[in-house]
N, C-alpha and C positions, 0 to 999 in steps of 0.2 A: 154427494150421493154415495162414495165411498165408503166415506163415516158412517153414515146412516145406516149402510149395508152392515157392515163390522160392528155396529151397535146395537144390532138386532138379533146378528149371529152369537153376539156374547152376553145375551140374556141367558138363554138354556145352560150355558157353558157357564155363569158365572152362579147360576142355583144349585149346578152339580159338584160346582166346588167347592160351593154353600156346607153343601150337604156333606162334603167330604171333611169339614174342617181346615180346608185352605184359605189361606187370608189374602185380603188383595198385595201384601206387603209381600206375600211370596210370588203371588202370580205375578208381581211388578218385576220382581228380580229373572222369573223365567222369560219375560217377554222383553226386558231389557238384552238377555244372550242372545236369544231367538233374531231381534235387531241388528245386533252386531253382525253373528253370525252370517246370516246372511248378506249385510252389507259386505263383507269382508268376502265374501264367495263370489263378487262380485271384479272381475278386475278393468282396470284403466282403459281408455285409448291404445293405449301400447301394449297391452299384454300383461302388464305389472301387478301385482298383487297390490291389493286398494292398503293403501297407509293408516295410520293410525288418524290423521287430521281427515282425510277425505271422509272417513267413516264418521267420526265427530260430527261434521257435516251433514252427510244424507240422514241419521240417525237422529241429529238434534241432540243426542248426550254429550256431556263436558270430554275433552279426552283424558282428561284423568278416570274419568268411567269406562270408554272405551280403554284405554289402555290396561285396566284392572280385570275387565271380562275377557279380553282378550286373553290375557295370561292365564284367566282359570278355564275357558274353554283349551287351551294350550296341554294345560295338566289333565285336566277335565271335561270332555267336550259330551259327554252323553248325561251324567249327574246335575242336575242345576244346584249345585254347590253353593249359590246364594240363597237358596229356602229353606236356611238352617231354622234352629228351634228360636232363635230370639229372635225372630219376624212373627212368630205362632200369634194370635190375638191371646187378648186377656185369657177369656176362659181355659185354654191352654197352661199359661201361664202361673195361672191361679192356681188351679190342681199341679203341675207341678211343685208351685214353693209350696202349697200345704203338705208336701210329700215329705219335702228335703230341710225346709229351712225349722231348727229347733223349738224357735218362739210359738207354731204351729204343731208341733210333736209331742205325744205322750210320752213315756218314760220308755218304753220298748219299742221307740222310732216310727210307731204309726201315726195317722192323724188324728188330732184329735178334737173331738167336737166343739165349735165354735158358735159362741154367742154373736148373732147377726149384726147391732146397734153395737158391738164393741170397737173403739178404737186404739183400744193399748193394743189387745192380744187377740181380739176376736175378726170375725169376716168381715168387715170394715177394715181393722187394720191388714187384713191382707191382703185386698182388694187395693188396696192406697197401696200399697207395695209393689206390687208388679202391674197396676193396672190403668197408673196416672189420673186421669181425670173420670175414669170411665165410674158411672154410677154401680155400689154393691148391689143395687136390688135389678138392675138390669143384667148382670154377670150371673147373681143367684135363680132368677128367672131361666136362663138360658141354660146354666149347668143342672136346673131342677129339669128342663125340658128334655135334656140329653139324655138323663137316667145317670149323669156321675154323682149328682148330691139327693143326699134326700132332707125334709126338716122331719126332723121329731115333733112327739107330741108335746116337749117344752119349749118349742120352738127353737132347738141349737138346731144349725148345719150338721149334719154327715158327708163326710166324701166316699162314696162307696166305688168308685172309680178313680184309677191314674192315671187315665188319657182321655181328653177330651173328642170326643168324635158326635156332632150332631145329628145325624141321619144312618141311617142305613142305607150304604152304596154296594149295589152291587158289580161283584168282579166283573162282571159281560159291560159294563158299563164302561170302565176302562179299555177294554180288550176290543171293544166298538170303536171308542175313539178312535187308537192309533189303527186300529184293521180299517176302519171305514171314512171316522171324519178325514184326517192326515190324506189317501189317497182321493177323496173329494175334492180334499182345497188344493192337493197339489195336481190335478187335472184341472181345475180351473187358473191354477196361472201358468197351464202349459198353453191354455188354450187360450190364455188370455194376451200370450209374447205374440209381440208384433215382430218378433227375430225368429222362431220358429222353423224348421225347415222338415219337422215331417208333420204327417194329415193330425188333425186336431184330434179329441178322446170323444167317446160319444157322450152327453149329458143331455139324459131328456128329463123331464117329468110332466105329467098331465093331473091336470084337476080342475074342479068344479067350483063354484062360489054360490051357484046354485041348485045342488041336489036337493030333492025333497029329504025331509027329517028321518022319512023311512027305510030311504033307499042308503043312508048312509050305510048302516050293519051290513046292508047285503053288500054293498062293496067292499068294504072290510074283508067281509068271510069270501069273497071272490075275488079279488084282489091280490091276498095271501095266497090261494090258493095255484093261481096262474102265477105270480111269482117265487113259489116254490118248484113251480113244474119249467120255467126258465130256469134260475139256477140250478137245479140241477141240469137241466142237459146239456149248459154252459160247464158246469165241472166234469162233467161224463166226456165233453170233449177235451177238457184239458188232461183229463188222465190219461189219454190216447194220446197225446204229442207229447208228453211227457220224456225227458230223457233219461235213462237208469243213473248217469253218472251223475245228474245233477239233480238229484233227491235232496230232500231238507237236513237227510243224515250227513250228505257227501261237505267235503269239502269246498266242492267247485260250488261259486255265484255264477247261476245263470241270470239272465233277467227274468222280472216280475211284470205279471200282465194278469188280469181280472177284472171279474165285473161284479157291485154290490148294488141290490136293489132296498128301499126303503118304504114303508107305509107313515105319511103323517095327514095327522088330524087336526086342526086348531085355528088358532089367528093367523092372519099372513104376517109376513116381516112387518111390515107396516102399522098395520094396527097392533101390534105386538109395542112398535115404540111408544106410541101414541094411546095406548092405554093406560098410562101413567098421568098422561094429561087431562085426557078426560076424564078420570077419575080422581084427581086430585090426591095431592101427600099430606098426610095428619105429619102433625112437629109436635116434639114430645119439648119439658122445660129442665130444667134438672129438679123438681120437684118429686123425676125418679128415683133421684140419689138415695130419697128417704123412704118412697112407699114403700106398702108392703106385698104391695104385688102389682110392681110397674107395667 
């Protein structure tokens, strides 16, 4: 049930990183620290700071892996220093070497336009470069969709972009995460220790599975409404216990305490997993390699 849980919470989260141009080969690397990390924050029966083998252990990674994140959270404990640029996927990749590498280059080091079907010097061969197995017309597709390439009316590639980014994210997007999901999940495993020794956090939420179809807008716009008029008198009372010495300018840490409310609308967790199943996955053949608009 765990799993399930975690599997469900990492649909939203794994289409925003979609959208952000993050690859699973990065978010592998941040959630391998994030394991340790924590595993290692963890100490013994005795008091002892957790080893390098115990961590091996609870984590399920080699300790030659543990021992290597260990040493960059050591240097490094806020950067994920393993999401460097040769984890980026293809499309990344791609646009990068048509930037840098000559074979790719006009005479005054821009790029220069490439015949699609080529395998000497054209997007074929550069796709086979940095891109191993991956079909060019699924790469071309996906950098056409981003707005990095465009085709001409002769049909060559342009690269009118040098960074691959798929979507449009916005900043409040990030700044939700770490302000709201982060203090979510870690109120849920505060309140989830069975070692615990003060009062749990409050976490409610209420909903319906069966509002009428009309009534939903009006809860929306009612909804928002009462919970704007809660936070604020939740912040109106925090500005009043407030301490002068322990502003966000000051140097002193005080503690952190707040409350975030939330509006959603959609599938529950559940059917969220289970929509994949009952709608079935189309499989594509490598017959994309060659179309010309896979």
């Amino acid at each position: 049930r765990m799993l399930n849980s975690v599997y469900a919470c990492l649909l939203p989260l794994a289409k925003l990183l979609l959208r952000a141009g993050i690859t699973y080969r990065q978010f592998d690397s941040i959630a391998k620290r994030a394991f340790v990390r924590e595993a290692m924050a963890e100490a013994d029966a005795r008091g002892r700071p957790t080893n390098t083998s115990r961590v091996a252990v609870k984590t399920g990674l080699s300790r030659k892996d543990v021992k290597r994140i260990r040493e960059s959270l050591a240097s490094d404990p806020v950067v994920a220093s393993g999401a460097t640029a040769d984890q980026s996927g293809p499309p990344s990749k791609v646009l990068h070497t048509w930037h840098v590498d000559p074979r790719f280059l006009k005479r005054d080091g821009s790029p220069r336009d490439l015949v699609f079907q080529d395998e000497e010097d054209g997007f074929f061969a550069l796709v086979k470069a940095v891109g191993g197995d991956v079909p060019p017309g699924a790469v071309r597709t996906e950098l056409k969709r981003a707005g990095a390439v465009t085709e001409l009316d002769d049909g060559r590639l342009r690269a009118i972009k040098r960074y691959y980014v798929p979507g449009n994210v916005d900043d409040k997007a990030v700044t939700v995460m770490s302000g709201m999901l982060f203090p979510l999940a870690a109120g849920i495993v505060h309140n989830a220790d069975p070692d615990r020794t003060s009062d749990g956090f409050i976490q409610r939420f209420a909903y319906s599975q069966s509002l009428e179809p009309d009534a939903v807008p009006q809860f929306r716009i009612w909804s928002r409404a009462q919970a704007a008029s809660l936070i604020e008198a939740m912040d109106d009372w925090l500005a009043k216990h407030e301490s002068s010495d322990r502003l966000p300018s000051s140097d002193s840490e005080g503690p952190i305490a707040g409350i975030g409310v939330f509006y959603y609308e959609g599938p529950t967790a559940e059917d969220a997993v289970d929509e994949l199943s009952r709608r079935g996955t189309r499989s594509t053949d490598d017959s994309e390699r060659f179309s010309s608009d896979p």
